[in-house]
Biopython code that builds the backbone (N, CA, C, O; Angstrom):
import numpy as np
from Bio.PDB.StructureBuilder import StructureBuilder

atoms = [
    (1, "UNK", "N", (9.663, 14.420, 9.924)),
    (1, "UNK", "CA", (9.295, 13.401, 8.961)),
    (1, "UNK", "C", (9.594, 13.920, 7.561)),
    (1, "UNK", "O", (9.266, 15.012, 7.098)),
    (2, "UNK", "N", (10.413, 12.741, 6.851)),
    (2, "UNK", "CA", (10.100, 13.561, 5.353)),
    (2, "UNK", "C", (10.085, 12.187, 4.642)),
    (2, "UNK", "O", (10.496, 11.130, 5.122)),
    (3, "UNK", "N", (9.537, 12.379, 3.400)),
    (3, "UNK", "CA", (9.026, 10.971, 2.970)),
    (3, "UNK", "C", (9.714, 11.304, 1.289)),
    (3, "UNK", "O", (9.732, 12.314, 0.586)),
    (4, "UNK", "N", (10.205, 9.973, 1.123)),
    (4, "UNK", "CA", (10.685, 9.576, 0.187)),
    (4, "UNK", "C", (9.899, 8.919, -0.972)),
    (4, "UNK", "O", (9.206, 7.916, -0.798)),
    (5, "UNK", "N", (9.983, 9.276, -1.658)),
    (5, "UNK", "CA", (8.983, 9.118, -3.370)),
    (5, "UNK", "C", (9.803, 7.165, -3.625)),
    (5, "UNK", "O", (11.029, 7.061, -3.603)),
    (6, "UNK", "N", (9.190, 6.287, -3.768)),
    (6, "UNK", "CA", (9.205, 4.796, -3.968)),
    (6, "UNK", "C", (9.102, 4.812, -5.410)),
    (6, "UNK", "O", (9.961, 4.561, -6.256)),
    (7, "UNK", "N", (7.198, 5.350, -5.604)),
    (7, "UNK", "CA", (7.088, 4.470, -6.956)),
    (7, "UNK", "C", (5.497, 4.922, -7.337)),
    (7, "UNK", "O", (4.624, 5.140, -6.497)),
    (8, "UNK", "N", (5.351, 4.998, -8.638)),
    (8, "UNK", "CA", (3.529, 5.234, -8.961)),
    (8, "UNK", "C", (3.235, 4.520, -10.023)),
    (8, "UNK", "O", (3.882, 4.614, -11.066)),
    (9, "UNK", "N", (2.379, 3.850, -9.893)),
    (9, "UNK", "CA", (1.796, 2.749, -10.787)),
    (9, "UNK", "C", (2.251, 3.206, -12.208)),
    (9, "UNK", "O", (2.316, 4.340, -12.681)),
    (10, "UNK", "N", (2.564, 1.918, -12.782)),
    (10, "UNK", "CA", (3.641, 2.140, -13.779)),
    (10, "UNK", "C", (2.524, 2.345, -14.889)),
    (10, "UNK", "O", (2.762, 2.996, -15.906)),
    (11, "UNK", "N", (1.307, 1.759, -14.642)),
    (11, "UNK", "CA", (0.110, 2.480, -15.721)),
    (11, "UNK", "C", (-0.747, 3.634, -15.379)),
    (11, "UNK", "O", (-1.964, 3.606, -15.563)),
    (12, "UNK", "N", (-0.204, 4.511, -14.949)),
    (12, "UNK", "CA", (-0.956, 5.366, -14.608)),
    (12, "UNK", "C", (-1.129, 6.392, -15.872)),
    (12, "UNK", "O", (-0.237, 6.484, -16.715)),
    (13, "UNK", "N", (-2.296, 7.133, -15.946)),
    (13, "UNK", "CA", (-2.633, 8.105, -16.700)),
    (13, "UNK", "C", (-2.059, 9.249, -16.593)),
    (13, "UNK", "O", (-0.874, 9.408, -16.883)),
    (14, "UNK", "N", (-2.784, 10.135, -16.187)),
    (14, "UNK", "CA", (-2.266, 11.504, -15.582)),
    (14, "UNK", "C", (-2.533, 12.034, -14.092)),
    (14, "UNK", "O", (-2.170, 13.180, -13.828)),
    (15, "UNK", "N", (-3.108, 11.307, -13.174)),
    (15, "UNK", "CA", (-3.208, 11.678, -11.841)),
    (15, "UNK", "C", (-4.149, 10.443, -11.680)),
    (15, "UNK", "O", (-4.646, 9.699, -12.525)),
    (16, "UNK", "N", (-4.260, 10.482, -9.826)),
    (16, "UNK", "CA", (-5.086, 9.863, -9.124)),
    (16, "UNK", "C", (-4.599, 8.441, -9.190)),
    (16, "UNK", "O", (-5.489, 7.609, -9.369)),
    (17, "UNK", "N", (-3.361, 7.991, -9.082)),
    (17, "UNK", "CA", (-2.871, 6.686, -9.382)),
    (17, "UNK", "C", (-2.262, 6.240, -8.075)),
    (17, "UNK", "O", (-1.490, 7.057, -7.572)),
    (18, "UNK", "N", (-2.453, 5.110, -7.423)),
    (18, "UNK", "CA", (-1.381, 4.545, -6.597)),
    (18, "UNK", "C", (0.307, 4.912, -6.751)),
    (18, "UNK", "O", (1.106, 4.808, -7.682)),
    (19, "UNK", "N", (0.404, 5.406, -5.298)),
    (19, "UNK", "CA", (1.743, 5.833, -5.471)),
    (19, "UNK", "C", (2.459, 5.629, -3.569)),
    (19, "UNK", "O", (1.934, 6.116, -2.567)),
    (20, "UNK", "N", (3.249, 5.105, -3.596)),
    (20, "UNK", "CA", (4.483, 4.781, -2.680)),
    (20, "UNK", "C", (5.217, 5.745, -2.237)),
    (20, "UNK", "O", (5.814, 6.498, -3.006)),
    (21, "UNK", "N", (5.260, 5.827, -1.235)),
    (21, "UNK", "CA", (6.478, 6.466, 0.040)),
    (21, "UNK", "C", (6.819, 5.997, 0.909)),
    (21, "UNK", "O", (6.090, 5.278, 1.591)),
    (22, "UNK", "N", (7.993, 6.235, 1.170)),
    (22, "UNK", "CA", (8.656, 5.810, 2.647)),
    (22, "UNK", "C", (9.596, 7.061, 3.305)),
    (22, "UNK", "O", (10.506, 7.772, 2.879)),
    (23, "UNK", "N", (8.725, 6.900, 4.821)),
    (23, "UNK", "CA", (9.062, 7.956, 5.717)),
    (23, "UNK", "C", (10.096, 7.533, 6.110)),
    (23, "UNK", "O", (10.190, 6.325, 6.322)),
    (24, "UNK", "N", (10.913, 8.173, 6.273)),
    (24, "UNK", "CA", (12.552, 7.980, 6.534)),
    (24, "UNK", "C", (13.210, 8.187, 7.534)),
    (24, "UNK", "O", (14.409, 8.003, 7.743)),
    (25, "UNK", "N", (11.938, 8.814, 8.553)),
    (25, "UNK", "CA", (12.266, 8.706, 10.284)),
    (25, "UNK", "C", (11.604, 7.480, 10.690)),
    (25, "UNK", "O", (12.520, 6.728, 11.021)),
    (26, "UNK", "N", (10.531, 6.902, 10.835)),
    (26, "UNK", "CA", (9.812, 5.407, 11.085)),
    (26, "UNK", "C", (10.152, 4.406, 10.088)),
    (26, "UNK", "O", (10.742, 3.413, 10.512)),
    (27, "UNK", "N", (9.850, 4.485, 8.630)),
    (27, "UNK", "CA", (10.410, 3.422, 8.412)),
    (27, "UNK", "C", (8.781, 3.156, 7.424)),
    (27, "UNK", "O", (8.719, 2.778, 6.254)),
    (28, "UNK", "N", (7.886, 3.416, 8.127)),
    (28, "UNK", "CA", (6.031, 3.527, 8.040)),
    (28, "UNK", "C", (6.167, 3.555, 5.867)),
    (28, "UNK", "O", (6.903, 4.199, 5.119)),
    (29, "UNK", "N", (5.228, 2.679, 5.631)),
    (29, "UNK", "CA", (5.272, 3.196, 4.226)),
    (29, "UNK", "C", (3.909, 4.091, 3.804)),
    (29, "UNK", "O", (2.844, 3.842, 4.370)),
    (30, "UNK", "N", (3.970, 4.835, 3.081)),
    (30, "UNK", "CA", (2.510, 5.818, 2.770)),
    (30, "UNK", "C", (2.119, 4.783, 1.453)),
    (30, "UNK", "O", (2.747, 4.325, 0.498)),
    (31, "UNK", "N", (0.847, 4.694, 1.918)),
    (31, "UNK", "CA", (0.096, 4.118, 0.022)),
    (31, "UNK", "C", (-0.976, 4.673, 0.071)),
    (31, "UNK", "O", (-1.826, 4.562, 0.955)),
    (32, "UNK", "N", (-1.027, 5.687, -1.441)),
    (32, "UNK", "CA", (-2.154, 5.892, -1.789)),
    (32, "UNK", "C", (-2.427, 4.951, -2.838)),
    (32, "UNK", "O", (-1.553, 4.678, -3.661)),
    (33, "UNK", "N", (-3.750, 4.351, -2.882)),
    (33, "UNK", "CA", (-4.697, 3.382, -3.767)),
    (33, "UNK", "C", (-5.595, 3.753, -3.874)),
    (33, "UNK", "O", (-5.907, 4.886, -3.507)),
    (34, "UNK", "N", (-6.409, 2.882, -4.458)),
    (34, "UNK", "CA", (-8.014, 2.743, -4.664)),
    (34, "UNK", "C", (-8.274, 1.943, -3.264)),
    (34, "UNK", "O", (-7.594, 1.198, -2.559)),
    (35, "UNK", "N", (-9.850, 2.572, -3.205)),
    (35, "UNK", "CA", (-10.344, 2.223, -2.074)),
    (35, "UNK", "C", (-11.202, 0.753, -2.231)),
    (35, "UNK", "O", (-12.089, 0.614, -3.074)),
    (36, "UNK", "N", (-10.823, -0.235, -1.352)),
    (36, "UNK", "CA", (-11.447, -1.282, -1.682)),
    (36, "UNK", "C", (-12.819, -1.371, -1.675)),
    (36, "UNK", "O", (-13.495, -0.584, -1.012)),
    (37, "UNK", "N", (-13.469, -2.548, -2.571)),
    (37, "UNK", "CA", (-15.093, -2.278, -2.845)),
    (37, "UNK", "C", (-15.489, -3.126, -1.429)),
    (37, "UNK", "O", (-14.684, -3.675, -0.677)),
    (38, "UNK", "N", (-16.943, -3.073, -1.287)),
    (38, "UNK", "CA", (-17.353, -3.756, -0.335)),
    (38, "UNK", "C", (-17.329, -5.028, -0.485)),
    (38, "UNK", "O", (-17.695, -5.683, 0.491)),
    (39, "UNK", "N", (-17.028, -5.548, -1.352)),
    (39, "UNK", "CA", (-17.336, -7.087, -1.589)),
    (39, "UNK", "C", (-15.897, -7.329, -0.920)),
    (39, "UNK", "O", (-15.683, -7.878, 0.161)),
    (40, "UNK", "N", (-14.787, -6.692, -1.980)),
    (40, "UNK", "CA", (-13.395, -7.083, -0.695)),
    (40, "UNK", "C", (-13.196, -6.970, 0.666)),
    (40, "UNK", "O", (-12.563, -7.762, 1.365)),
    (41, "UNK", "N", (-13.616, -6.210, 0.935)),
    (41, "UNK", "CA", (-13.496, -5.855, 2.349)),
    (41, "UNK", "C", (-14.369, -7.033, 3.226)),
    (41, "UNK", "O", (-13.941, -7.381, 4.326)),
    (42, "UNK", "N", (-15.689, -7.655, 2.634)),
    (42, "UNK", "CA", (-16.506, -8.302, 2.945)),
    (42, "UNK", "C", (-15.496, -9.818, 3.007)),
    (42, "UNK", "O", (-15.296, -10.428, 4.058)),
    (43, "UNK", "N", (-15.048, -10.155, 1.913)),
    (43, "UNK", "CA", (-13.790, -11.250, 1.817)),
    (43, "UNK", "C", (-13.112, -11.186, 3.094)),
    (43, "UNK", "O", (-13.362, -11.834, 4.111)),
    (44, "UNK", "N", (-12.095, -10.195, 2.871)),
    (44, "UNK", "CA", (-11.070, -9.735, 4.252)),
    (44, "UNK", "C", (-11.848, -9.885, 5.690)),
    (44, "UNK", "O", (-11.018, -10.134, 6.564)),
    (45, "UNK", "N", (-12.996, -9.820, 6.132)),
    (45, "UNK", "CA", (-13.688, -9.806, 7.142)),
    (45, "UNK", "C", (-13.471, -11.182, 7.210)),
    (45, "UNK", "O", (-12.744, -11.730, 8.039)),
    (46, "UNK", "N", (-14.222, -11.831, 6.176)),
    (46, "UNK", "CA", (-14.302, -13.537, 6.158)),
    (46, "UNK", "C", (-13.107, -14.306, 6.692)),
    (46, "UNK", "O", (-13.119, -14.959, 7.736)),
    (47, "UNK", "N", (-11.860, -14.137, 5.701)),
    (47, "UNK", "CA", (-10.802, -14.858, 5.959)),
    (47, "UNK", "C", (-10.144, -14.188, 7.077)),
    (47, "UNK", "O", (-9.374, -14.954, 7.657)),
    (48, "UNK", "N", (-10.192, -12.976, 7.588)),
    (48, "UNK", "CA", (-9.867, -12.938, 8.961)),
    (48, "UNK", "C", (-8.261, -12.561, 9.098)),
    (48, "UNK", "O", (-7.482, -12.232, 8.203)),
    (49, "UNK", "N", (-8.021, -12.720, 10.543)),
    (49, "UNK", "CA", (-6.788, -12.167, 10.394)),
    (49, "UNK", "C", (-5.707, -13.467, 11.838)),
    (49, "UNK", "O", (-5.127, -14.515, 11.553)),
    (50, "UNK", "N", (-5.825, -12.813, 13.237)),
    (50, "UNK", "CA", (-5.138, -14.008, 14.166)),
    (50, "UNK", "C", (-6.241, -14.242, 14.804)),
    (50, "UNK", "O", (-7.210, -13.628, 14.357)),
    (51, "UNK", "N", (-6.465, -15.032, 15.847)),
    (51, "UNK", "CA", (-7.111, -15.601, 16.274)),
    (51, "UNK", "C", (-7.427, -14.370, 17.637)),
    (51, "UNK", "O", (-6.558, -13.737, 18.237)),
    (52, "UNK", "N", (-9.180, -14.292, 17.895)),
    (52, "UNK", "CA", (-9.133, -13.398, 18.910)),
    (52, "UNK", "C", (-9.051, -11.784, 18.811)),
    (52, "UNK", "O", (-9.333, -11.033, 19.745)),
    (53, "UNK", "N", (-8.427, -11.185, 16.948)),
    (53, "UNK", "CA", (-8.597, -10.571, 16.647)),
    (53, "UNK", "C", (-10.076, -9.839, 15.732)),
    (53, "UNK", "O", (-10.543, -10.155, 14.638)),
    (54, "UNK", "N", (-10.280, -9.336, 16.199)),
    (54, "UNK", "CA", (-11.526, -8.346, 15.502)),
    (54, "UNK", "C", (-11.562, -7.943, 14.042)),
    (54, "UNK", "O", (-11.117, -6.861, 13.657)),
    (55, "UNK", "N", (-12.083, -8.811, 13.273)),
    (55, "UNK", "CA", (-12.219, -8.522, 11.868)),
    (55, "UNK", "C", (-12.815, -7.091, 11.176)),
    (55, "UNK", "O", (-12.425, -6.823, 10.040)),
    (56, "UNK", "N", (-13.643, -6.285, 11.773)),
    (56, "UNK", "CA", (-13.899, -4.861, 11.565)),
    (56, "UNK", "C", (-12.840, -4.493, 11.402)),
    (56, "UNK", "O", (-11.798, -4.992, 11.826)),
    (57, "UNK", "N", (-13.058, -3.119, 10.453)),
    (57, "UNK", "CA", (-12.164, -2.448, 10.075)),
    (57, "UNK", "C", (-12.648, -0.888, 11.143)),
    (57, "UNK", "O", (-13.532, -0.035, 11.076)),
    (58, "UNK", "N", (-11.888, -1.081, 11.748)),
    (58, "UNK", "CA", (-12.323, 0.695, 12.681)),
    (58, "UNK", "C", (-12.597, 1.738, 11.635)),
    (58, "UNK", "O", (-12.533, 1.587, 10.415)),
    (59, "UNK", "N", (-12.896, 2.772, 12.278)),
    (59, "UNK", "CA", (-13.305, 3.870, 11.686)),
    (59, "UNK", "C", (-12.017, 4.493, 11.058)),
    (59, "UNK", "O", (-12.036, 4.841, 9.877)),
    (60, "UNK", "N", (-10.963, 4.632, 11.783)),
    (60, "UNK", "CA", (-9.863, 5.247, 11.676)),
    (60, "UNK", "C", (-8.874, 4.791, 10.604)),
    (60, "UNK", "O", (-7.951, 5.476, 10.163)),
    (61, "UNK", "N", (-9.242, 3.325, 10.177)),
    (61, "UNK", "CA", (-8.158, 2.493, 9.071)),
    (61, "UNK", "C", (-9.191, 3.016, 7.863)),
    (61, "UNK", "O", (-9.960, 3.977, 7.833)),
    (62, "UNK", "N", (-8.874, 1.949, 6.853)),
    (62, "UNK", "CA", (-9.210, 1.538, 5.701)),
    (62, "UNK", "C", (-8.598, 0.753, 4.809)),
    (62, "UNK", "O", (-7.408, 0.907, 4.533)),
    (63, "UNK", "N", (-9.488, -0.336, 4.172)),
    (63, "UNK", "CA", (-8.956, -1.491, 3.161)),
    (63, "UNK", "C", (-8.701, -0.737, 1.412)),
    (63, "UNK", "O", (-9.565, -0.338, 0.631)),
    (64, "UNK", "N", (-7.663, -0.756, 1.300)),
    (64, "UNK", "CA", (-6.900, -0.835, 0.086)),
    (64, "UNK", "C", (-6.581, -1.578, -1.048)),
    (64, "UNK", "O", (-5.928, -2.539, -0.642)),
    (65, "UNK", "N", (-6.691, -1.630, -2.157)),
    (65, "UNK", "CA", (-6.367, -2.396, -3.293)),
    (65, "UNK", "C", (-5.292, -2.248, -4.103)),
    (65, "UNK", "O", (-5.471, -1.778, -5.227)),
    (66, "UNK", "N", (-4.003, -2.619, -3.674)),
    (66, "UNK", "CA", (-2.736, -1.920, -4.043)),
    (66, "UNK", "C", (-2.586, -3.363, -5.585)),
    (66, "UNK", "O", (-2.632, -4.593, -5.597)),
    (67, "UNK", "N", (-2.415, -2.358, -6.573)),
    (67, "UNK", "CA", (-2.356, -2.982, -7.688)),
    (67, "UNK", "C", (-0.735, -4.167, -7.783)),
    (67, "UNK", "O", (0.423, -3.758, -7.703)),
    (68, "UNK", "N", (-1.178, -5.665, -7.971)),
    (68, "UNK", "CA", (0.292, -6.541, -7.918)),
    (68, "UNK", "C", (1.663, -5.793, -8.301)),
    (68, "UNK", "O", (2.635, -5.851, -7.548)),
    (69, "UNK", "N", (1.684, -5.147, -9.413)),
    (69, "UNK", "CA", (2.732, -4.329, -9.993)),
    (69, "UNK", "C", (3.713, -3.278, -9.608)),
    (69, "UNK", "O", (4.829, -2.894, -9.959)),
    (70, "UNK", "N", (2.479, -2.881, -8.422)),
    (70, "UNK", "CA", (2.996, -2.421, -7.417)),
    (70, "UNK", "C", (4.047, -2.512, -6.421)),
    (70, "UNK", "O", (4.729, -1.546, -6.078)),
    (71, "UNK", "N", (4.193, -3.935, -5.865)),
    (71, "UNK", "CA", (4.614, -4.509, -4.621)),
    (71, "UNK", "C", (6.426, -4.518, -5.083)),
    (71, "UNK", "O", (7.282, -4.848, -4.262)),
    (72, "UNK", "N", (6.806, -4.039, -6.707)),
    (72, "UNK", "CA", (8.511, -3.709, -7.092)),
    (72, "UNK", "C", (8.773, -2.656, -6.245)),
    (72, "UNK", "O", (9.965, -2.411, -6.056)),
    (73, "UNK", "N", (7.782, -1.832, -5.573)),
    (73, "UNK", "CA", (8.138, -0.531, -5.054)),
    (73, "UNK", "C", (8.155, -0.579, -3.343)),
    (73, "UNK", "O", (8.259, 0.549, -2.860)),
    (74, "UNK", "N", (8.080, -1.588, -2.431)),
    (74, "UNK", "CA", (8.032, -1.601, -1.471)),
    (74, "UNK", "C", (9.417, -2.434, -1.191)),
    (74, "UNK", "O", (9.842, -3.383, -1.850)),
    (75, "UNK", "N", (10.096, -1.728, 0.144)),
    (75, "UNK", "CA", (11.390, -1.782, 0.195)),
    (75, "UNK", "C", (11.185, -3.406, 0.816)),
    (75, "UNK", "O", (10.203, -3.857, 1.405)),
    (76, "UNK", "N", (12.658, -4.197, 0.410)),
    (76, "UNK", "CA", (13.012, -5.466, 1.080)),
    (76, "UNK", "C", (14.199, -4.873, 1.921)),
    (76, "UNK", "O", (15.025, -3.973, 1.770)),
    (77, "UNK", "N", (13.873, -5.854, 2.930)),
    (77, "UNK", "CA", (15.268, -5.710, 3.786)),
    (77, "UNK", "C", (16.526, -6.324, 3.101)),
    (77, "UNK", "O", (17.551, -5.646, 3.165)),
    (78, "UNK", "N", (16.573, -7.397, 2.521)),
    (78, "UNK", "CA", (17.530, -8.166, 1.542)),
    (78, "UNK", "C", (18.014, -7.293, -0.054)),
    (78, "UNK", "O", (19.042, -7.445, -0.715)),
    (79, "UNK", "N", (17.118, -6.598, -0.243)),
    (79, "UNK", "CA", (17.447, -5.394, -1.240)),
    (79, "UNK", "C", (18.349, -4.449, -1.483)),
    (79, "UNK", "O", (18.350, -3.791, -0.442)),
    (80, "UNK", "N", (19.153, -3.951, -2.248)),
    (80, "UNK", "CA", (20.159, -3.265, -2.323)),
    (80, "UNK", "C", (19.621, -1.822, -3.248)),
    (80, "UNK", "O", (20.119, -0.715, -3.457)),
    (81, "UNK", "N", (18.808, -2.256, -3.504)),
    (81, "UNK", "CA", (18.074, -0.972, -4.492)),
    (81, "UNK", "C", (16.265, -1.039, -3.503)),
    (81, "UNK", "O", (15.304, -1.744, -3.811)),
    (82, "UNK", "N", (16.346, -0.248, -2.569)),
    (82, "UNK", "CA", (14.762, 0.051, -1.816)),
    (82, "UNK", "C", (14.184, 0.825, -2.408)),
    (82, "UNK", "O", (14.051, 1.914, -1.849)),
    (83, "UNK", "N", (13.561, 0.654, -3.818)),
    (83, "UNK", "CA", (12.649, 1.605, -4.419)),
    (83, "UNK", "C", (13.428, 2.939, -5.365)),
    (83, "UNK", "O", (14.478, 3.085, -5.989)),
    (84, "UNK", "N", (12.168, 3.792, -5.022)),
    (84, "UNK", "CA", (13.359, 5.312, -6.069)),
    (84, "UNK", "C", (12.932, 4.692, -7.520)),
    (84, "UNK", "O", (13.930, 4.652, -8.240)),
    (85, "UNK", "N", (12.149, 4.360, -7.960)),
    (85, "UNK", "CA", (11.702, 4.019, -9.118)),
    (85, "UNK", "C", (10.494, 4.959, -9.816)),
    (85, "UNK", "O", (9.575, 5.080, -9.006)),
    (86, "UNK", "N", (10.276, 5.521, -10.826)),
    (86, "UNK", "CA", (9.367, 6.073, -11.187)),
    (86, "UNK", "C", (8.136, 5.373, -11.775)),
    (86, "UNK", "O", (7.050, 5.932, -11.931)),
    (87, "UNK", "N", (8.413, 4.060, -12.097)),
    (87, "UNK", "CA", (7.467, 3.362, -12.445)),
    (87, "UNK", "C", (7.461, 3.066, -14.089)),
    (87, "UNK", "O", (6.709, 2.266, -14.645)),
    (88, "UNK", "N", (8.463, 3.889, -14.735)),
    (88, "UNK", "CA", (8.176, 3.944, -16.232)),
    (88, "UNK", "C", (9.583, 4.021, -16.649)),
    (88, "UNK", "O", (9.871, 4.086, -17.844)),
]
sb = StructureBuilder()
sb.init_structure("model")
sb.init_model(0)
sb.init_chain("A")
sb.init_seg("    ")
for serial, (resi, resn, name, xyz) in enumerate(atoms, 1):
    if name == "N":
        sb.init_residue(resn, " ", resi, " ")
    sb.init_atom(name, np.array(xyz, "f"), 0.0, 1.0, " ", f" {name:<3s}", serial, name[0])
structure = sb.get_structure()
């Protein structure tokens, strides 16, 4: 596995900022974010997901708050430029 640098929040300070990768054997994208508050997560439970599916979040996941500004850094298949952006 080796993972490819996307993108880090284009307002970021000096650390601890949302930041993008893509593993380049799967395909899998890495996001580090902020961790969503309970009230979102409480939302996300609400509105749900397919039918028959289990709205809990297992132990093993976790809900994320990936900032809109963000989403320039996640690759399109229709894209000719997949990320590689520093954000600034």
């Amino acid at each position: 596995m080796a993972l490819n640098f996307l993108g880090i929040w284009p307002n970021t300070p000096d650390d601890g900022s949302p930041t993008i990768w893509l593993d380049d054997t799967t395909g899998d994208l890495i996001i580090q974010s902020w961790k969503a508050d309970e009230e979102t997560i409480r939302q996300a439970r609400e509105v749900g997901s397919v039918p028959g599916h289990s709205t809990d979040v297992p132990d093993h996941e976790t809900v994320i708050r990936l900032p809109a500004n963000m989403l320039q850094f996640i690759p399109r298949p229709d894209s000719e430029d997949n990320g590689g952006n520093s954000g600034t």
